[in-house]
MARROGU-895733 format. One record per atom (N, C-alpha, C, O): residue number from 1; residue in one letter; atom name; x, y, z. Coordinates in nm, 4 decimals. Each point is the difference from the previous one (the first is absolute). Layout:
# residues N
k, r, a, x, y, z
NUM, a, CA, X, Y, Z
...
# end
This chain:
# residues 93
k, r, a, x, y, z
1, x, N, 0.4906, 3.4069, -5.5712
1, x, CA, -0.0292, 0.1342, -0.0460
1, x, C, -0.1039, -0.0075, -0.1116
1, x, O, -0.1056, 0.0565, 0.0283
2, x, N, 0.1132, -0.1263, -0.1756
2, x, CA, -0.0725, -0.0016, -0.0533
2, x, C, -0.1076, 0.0919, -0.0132
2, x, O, 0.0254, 0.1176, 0.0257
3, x, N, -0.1480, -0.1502, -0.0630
3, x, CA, -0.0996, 0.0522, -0.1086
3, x, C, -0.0629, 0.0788, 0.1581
3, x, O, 0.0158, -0.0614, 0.1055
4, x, N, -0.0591, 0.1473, -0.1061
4, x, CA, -0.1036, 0.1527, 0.1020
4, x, C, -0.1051, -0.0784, 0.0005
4, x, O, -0.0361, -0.0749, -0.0908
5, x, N, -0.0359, 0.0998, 0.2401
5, x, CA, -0.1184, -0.0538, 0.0037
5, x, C, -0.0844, 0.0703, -0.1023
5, x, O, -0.0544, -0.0619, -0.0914
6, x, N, 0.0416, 0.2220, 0.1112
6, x, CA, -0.1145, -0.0023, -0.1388
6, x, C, 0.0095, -0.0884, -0.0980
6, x, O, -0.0903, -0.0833, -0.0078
7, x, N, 0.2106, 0.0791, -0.0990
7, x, CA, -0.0236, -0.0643, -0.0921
7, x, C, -0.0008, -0.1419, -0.0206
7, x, O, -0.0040, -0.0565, -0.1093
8, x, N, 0.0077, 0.0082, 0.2120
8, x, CA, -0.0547, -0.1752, 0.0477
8, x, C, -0.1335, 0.0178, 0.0003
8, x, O, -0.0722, -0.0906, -0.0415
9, x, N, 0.0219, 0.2032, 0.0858
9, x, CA, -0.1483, 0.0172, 0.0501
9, x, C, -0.0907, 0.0038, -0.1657
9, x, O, -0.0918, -0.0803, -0.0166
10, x, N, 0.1200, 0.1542, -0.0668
10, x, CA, -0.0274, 0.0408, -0.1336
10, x, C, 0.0249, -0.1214, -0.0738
10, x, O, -0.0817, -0.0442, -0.0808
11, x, N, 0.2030, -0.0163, 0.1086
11, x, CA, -0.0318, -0.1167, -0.1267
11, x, C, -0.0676, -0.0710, 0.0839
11, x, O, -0.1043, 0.0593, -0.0275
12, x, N, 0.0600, -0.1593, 0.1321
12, x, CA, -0.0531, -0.0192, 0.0317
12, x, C, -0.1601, -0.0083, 0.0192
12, x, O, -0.0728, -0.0972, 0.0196
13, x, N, 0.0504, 0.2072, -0.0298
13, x, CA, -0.1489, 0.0743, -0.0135
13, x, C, -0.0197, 0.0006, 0.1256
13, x, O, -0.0810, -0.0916, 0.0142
14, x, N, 0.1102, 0.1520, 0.1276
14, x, CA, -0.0336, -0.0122, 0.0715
14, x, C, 0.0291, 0.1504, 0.1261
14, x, O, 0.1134, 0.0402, 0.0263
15, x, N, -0.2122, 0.0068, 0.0205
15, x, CA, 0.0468, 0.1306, 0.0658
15, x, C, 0.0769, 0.0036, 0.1155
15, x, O, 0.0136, -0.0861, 0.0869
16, x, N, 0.0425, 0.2143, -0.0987
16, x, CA, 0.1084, -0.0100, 0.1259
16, x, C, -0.0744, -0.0132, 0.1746
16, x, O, 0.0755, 0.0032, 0.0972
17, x, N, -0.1866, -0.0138, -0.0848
17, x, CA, -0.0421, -0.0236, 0.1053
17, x, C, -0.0128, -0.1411, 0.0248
17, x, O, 0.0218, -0.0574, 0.1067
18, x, N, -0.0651, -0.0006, -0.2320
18, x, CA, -0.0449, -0.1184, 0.0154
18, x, C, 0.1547, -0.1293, 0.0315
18, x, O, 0.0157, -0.1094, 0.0543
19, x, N, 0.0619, 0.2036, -0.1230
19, x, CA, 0.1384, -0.0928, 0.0223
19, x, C, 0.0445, 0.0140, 0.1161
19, x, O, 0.0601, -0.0991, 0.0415
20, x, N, -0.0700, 0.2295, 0.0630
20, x, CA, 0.0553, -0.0121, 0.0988
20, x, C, -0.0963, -0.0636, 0.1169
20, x, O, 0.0377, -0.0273, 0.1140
21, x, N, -0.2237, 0.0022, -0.1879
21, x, CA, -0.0517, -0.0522, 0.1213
21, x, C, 0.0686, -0.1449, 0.0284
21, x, O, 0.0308, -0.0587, 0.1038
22, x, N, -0.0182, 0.0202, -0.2722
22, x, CA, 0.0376, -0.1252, -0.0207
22, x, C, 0.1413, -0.0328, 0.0617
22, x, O, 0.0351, -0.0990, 0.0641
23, x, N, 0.0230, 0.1910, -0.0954
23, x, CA, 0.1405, -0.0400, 0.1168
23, x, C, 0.0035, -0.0256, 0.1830
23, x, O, 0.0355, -0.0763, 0.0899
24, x, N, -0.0939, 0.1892, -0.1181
24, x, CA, -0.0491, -0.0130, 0.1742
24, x, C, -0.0530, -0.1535, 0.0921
24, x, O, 0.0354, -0.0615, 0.1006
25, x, N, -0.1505, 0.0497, -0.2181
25, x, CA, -0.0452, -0.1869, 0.0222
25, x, C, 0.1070, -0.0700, 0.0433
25, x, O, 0.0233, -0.0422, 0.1133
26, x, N, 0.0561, 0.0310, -0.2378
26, x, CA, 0.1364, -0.1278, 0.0033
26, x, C, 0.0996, 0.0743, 0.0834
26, x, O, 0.0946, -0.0781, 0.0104
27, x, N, -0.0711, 0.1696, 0.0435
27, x, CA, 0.0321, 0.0414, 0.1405
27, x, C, -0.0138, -0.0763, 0.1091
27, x, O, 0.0748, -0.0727, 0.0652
28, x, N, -0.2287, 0.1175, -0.0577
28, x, CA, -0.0178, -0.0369, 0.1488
28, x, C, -0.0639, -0.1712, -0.0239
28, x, O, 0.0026, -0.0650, 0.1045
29, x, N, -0.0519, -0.0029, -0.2151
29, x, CA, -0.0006, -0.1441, -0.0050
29, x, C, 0.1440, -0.0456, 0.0450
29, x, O, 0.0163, -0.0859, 0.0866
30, x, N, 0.0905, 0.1517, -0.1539
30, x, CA, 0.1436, -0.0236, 0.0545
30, x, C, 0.0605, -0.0163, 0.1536
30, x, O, 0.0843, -0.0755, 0.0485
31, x, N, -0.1746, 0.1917, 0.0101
31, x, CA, 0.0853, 0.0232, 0.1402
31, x, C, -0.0916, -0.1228, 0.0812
31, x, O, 0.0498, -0.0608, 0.0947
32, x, N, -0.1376, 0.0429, -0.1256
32, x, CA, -0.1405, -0.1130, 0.0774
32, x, C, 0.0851, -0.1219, -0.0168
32, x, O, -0.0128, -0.0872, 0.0859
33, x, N, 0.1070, 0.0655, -0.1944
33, x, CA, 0.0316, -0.1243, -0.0118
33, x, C, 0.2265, -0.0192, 0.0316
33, x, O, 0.0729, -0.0985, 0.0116
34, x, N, -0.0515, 0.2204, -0.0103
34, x, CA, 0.1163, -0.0185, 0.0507
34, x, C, 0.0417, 0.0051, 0.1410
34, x, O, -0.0491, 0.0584, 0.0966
35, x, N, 0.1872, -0.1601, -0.1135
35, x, CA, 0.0350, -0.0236, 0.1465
35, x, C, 0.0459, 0.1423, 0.0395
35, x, O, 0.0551, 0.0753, -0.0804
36, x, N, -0.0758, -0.0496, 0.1828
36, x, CA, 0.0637, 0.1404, 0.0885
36, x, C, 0.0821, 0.0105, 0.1191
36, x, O, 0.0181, 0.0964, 0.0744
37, x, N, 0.0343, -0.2307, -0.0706
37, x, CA, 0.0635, -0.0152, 0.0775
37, x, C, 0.1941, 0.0201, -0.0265
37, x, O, 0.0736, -0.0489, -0.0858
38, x, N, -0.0424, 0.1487, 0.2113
38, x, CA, 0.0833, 0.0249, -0.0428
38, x, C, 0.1549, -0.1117, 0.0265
38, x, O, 0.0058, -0.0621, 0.1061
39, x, N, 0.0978, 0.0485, -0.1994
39, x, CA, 0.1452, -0.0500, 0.0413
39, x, C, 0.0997, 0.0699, 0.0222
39, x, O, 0.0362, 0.0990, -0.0635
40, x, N, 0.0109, -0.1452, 0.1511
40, x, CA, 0.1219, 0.0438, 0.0569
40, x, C, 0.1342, -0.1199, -0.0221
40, x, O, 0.0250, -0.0870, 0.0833
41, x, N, 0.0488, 0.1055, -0.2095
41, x, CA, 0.1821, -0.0894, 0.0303
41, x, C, 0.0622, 0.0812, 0.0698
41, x, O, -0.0048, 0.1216, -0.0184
42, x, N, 0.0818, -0.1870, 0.1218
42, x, CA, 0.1029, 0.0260, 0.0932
42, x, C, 0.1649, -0.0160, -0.1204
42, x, O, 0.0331, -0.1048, -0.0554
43, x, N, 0.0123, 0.1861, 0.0488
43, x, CA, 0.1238, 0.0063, -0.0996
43, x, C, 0.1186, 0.0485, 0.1344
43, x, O, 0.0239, 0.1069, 0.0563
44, x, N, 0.0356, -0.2617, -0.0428
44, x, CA, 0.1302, -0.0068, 0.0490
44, x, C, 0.0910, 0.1323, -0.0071
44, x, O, 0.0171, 0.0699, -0.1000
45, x, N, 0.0217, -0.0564, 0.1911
45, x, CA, 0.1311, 0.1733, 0.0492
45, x, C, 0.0546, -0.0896, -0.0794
45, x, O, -0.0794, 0.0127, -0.0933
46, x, N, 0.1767, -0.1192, 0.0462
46, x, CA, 0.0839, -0.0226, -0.0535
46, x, C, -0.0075, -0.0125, -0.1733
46, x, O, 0.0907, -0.0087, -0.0828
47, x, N, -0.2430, 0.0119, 0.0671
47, x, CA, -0.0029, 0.0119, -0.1487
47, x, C, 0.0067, 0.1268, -0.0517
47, x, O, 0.0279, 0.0346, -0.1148
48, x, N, -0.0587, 0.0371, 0.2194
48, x, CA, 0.0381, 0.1472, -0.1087
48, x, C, 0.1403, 0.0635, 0.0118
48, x, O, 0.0837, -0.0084, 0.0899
49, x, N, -0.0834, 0.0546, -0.1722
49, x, CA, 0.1656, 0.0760, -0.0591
49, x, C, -0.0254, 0.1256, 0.0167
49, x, O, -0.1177, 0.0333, 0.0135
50, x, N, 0.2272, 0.0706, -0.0103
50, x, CA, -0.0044, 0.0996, 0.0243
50, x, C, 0.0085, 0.0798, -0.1617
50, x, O, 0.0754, -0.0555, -0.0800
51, x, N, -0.1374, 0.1612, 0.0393
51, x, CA, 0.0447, 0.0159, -0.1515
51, x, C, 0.1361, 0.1136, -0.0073
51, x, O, -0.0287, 0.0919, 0.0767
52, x, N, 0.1225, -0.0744, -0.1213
52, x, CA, 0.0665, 0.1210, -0.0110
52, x, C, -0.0223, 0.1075, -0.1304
52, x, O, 0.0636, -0.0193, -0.1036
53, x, N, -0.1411, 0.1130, 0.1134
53, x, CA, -0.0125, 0.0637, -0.0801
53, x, C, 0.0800, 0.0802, -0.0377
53, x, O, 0.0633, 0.0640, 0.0840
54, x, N, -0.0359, -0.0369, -0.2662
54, x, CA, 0.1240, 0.1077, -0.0360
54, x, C, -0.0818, 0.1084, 0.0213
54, x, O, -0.1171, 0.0339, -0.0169
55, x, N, 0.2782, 0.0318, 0.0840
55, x, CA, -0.0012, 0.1349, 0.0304
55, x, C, -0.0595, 0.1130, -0.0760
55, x, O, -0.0303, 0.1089, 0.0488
56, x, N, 0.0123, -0.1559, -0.2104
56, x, CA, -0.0536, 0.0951, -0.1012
56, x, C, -0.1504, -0.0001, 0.0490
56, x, O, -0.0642, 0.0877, -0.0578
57, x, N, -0.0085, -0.1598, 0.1464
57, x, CA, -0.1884, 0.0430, -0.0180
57, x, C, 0.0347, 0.0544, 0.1664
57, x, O, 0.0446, -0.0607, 0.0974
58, x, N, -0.0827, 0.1858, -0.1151
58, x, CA, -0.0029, 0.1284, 0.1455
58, x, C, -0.1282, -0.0931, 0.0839
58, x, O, -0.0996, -0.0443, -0.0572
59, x, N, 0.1286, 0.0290, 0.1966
59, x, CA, -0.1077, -0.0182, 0.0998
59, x, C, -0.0981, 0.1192, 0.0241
59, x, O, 0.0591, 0.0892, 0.0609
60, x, N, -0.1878, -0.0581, -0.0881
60, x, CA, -0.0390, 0.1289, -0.0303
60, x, C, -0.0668, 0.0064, 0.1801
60, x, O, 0.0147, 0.0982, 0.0727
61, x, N, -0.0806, -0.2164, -0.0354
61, x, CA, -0.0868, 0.0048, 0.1348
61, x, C, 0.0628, -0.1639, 0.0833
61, x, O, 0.0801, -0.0851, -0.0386
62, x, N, -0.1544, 0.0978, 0.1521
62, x, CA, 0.1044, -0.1349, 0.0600
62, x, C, -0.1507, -0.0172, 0.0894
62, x, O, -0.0532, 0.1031, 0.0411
63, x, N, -0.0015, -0.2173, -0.0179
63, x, CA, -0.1461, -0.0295, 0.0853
63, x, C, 0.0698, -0.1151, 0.0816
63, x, O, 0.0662, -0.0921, -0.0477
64, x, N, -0.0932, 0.1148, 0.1750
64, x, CA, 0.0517, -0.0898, 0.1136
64, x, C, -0.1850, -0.0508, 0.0505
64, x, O, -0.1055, 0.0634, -0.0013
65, x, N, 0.1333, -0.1742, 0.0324
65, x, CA, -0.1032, -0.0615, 0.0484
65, x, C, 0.0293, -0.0910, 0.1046
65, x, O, 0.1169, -0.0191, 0.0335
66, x, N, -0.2123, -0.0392, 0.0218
66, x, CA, -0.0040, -0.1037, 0.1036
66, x, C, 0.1115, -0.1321, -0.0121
66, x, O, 0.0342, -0.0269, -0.1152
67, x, N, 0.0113, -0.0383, 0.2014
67, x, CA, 0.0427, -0.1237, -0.0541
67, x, C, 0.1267, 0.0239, -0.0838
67, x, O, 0.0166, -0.0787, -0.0931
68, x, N, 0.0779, 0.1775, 0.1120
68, x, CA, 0.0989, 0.0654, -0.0705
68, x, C, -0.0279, -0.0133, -0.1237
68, x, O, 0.1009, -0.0453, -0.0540
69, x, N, -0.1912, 0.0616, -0.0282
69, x, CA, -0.0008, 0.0367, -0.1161
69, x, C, -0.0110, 0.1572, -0.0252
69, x, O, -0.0589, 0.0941, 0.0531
70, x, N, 0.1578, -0.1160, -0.1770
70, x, CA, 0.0562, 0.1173, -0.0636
70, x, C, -0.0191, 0.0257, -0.1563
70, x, O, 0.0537, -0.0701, -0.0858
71, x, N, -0.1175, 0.1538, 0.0653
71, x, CA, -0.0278, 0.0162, -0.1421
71, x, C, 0.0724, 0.1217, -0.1020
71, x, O, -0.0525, 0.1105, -0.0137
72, x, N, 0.1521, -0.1411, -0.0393
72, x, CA, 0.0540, 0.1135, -0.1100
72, x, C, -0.0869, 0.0121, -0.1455
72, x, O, -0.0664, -0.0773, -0.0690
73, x, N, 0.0847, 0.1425, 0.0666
73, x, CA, -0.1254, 0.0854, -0.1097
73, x, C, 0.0682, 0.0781, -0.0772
73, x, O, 0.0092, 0.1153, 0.0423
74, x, N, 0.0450, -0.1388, -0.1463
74, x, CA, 0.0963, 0.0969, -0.0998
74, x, C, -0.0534, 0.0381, -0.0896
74, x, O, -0.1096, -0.0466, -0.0313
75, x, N, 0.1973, 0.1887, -0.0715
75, x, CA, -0.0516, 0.0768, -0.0589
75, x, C, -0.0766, -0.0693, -0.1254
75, x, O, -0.0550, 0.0869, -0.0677
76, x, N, 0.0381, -0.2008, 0.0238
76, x, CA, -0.0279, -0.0825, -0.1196
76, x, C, -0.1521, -0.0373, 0.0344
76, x, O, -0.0729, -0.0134, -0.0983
77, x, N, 0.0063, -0.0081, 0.2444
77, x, CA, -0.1033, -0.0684, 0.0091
77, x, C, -0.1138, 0.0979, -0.0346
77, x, O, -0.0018, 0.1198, 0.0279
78, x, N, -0.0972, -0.1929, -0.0962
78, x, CA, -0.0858, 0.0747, -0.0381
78, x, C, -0.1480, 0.0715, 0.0608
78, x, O, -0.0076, -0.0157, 0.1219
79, x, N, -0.0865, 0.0753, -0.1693
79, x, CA, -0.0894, 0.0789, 0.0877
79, x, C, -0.0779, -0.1717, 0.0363
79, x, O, -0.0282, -0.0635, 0.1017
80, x, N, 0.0192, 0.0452, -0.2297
80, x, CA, -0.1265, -0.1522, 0.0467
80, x, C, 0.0951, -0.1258, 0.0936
80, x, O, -0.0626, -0.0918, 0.0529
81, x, N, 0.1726, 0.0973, -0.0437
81, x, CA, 0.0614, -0.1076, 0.0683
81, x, C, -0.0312, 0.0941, 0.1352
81, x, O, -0.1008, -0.0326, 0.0627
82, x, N, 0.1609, 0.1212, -0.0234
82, x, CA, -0.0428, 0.0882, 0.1088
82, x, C, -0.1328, 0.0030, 0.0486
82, x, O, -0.0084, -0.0220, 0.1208
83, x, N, -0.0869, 0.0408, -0.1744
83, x, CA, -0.1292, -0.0194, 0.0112
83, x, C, -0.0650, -0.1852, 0.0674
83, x, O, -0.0905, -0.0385, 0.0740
84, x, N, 0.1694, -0.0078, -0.1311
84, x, CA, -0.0749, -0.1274, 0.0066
84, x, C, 0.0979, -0.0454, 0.1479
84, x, O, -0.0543, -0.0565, 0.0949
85, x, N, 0.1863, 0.0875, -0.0951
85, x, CA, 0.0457, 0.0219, 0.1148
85, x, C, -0.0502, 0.0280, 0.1545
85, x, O, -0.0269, -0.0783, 0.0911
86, x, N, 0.0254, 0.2102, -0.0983
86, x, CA, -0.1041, 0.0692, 0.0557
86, x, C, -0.1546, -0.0832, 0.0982
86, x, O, -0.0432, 0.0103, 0.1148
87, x, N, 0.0039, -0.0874, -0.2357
87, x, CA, -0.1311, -0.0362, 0.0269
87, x, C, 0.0601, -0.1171, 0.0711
87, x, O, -0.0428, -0.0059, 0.1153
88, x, N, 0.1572, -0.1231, -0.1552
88, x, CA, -0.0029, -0.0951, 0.0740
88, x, C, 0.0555, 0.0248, 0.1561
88, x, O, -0.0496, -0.0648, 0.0923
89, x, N, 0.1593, 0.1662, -0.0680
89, x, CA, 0.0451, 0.0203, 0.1124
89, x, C, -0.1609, 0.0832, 0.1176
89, x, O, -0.0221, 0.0129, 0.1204
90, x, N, -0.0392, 0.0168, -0.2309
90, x, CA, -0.1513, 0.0766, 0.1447
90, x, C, -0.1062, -0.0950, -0.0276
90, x, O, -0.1075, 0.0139, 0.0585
91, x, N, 0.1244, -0.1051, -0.1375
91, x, CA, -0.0730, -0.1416, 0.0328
91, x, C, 0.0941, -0.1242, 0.0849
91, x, O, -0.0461, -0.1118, 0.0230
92, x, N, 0.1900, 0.1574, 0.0185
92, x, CA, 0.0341, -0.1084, 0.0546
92, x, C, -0.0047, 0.0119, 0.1357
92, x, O, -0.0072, 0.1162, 0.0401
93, x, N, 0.0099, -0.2355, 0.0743
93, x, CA, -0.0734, -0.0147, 0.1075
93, x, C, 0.1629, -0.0137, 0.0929
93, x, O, 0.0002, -0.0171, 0.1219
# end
């Protein structure tokens, strides 16, 4: 969280364009040089456990998917866990 880009930019001496061209660089120097290849672990049916959740957190929505997966979603989870949610299940294949 720390210090706002403006005021990185100001002590710095340096303008807000120029920091984000400059980010952009070490971006894409980044992506030119990282692996992109994706992994997949296979996690044993027998290593996972089932969780029992107390009855005090309400199931608010329930998402069924492929492959009997089942997703409970209770009243505690938040907009950004939801969100980021969201994005991995319509990025998953």
């Amino acid at each position: 969280q720390g210090m706002k880009n403006d005021e990185w930019c100001q002590l710095h001496d340096i303008t807000k364009a120029s920091y984000y061209w400059r980010l952009r660089k070490v971006r894409e120097a980044y992506l030119k040089t990282a692996d992109h290849t994706q992994t997949f672990v296979e996690v044993p049916s027998s290593a996972i456990q089932p969780v029992n959740m107390a009855a005090e957190y309400k199931i608010i929505a329930l998402i069924r998917g492929r492959n009997n997966l089942t997703l409970e979603i209770t009243e505690q989870a938040s907009d950004s866990f939801l969100k980021t949610l969201l994005g991995v299940l319509g990025n998953a294949q």
